[in-house]
C-alpha positions as CSV (number, residue, x, y, z in Angstrom):
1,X,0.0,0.0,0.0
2,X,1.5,3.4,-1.0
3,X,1.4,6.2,1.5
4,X,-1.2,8.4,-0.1
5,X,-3.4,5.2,-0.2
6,X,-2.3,4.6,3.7
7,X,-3.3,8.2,4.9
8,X,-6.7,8.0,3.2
9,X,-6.8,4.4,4.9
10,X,-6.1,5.7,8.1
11,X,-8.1,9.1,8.4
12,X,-11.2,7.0,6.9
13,X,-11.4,4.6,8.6
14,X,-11.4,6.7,12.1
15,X,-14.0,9.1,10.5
16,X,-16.4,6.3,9.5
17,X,-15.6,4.1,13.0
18,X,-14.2,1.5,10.6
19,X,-17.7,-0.7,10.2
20,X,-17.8,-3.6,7.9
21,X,-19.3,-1.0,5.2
22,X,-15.7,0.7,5.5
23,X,-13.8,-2.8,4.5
24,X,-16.1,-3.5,1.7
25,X,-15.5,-0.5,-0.1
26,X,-11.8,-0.8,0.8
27,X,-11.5,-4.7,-0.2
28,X,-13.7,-4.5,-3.1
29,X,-12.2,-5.0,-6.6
30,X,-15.6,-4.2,-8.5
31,X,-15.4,-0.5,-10.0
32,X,-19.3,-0.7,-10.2
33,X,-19.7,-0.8,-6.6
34,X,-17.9,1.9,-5.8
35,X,-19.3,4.1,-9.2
36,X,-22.7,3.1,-7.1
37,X,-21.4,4.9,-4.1
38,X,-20.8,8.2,-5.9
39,X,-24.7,8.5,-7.0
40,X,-26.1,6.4,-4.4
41,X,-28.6,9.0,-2.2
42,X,-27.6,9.2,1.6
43,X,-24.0,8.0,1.1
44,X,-21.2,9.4,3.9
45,X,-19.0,11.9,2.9
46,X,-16.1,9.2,4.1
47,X,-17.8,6.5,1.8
48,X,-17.7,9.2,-1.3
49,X,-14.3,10.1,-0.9
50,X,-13.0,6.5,-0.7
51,X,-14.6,5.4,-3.9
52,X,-13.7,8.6,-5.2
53,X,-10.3,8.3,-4.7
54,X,-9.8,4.6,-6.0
55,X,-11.7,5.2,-9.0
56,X,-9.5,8.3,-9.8
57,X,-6.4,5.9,-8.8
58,X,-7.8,3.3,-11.3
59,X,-8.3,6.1,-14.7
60,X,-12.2,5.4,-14.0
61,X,-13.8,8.9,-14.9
62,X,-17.2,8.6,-13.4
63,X,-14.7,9.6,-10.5
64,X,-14.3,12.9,-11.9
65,X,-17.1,15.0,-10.6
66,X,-16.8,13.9,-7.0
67,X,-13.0,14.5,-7.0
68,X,-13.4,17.9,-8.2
69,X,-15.6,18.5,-5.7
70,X,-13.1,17.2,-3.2
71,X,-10.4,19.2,-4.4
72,X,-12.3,22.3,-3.6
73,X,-13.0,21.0,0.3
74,X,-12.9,23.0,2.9
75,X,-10.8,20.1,5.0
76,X,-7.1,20.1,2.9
77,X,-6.4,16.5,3.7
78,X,-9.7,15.6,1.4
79,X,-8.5,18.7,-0.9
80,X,-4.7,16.8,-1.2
81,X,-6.2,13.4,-1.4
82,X,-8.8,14.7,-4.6
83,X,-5.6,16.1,-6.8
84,X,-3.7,12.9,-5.8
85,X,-6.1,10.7,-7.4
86,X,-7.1,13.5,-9.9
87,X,-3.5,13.8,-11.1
88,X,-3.9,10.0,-12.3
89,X,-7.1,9.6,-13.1
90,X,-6.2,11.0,-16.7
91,X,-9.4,12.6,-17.7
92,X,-8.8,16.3,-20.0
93,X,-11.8,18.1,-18.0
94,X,-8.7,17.9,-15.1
95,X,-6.4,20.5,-15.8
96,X,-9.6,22.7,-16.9
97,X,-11.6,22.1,-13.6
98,X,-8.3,22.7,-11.8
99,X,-7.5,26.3,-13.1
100,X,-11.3,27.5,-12.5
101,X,-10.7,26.5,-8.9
102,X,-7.4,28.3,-8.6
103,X,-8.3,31.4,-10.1
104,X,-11.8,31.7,-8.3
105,X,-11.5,34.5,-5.8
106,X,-14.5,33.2,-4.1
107,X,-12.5,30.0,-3.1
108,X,-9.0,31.4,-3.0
109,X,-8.7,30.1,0.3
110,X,-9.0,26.3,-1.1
111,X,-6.6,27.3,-4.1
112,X,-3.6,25.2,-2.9
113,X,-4.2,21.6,-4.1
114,X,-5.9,22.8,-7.8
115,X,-2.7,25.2,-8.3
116,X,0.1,22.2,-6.9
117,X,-2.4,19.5,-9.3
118,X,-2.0,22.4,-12.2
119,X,1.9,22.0,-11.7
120,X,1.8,18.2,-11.6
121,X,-0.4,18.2,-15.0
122,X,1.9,20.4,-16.9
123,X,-1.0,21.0,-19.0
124,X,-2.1,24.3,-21.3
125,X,-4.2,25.8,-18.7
126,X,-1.6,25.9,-15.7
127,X,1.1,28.2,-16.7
128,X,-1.9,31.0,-17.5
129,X,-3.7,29.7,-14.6
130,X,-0.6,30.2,-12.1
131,X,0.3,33.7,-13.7
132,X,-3.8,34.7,-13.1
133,X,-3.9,33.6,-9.3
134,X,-0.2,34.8,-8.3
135,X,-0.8,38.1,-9.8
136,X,-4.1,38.6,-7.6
137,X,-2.1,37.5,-4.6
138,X,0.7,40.1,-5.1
139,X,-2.1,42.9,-3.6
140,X,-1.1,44.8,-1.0
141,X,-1.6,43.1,2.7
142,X,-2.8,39.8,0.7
143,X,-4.0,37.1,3.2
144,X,-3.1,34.1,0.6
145,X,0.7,33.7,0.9
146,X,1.1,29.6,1.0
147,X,-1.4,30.0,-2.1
148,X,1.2,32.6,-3.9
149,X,4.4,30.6,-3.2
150,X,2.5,27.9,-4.5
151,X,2.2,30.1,-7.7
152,X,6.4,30.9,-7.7
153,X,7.5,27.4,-7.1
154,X,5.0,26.0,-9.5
155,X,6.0,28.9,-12.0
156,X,9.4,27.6,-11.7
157,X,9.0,23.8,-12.4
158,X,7.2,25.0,-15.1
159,X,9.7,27.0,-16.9
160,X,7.7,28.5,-19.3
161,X,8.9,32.1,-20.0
162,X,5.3,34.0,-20.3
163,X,5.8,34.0,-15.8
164,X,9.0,36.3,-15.9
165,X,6.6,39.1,-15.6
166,X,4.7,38.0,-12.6
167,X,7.9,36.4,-11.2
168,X,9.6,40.0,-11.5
169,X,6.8,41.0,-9.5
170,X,7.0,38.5,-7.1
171,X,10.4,39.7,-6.3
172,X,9.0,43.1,-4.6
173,X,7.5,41.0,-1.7
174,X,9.6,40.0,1.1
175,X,7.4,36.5,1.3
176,X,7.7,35.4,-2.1
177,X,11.4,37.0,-3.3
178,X,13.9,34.2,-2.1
179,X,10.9,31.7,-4.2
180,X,10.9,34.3,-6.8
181,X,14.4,34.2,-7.5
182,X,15.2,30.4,-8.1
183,X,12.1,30.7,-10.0
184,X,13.1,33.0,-12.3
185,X,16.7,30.9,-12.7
186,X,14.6,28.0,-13.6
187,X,13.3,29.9,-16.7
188,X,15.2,29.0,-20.1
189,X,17.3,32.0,-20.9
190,X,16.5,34.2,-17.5
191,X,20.1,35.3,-16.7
């Protein structure tokens, strides 16, 4: 068992009293059962989340919906566990659902996991994505700071030049300018 895998096992199975209902969705190998979780009424939040996450895990996509919707999660260990299995599940709506979340200023404060999943998909939308929510966080006496270093160190293992702007930026405030700078090194061609 991997250790994302073991932390979901763990936190689950104390949030749902591990019951015999809690095994069966973590021993079952039929994909159907736990699809029937996701749109069964009266489900717990524990039992979404585990079916959820295994679908993701397996590249079944009627897990795609309820992982997005854990990915936005108030509670960060559901948010982390939702881009984990969202980062494999291999569906293109992904990277698309991830930079809506990011850059929505309404949810800012559950922007962490969609920008780190945006970095980890390396797709289109996450360099424009990243550049979008870092330069909202670069406001004066911005609340957001884990959410804009996110932005710089994701920037960086990006390397995609269109960030130098923002990264430039990013260099004015005390927080983000040590980030800012091995960023910008990690651009092709930055001297």
């Amino acid at each position: 068992m991997d250790e994302e895998l073991r932390s979901l096992t763990e936190r689950l199975r104390r949030e749902s009293g591990g019951g015999a209902e809690f095994e069966r969705l973590l021993a079952t190998g039929d994909d159907d059962v736990l699809a029937g979780v996701l749109t069964a009424p009266g489900q717990p939040l524990w039992a979404r989340e585990l079916a959820a996450f295994r679908l993701g895990r397996a590249g079944d996509r009627r897990a795609f919906e309820s992982l997005v919707l854990l990915l936005n999660h108030r509670d960060p260990e559901r948010c982390a566990s939702a881009a984990h299995a969202l980062a494999r599940l291999g569906d293109p709506r992904t990277a698309r659902a991830a930079a809506a979340l990011a850059t929505n200023e309404l949810r800012v404060a559950y922007a962490l996991h969609p920008v780190r999943l945006l970095v980890a998909l390396r797709a289109p939308e996450s360099v424009p994505a990243l550049i979008t929510t870092l330069r909202r966080r670069l406001r004066p006496h911005d609340p957001y700071r884990r959410v804009a270093l996110a932005c710089v160190e994701g920037l960086g293992e990006l390397g995609d030049s269109r960030a130098r702007p923002v990264l430039d930026e990013a260099l004015a405030h005390p927080a983000l300018a040590e980030a800012a700078v091995h960023a910008l090194a990690r651009i092709p061609g930055q001297r």
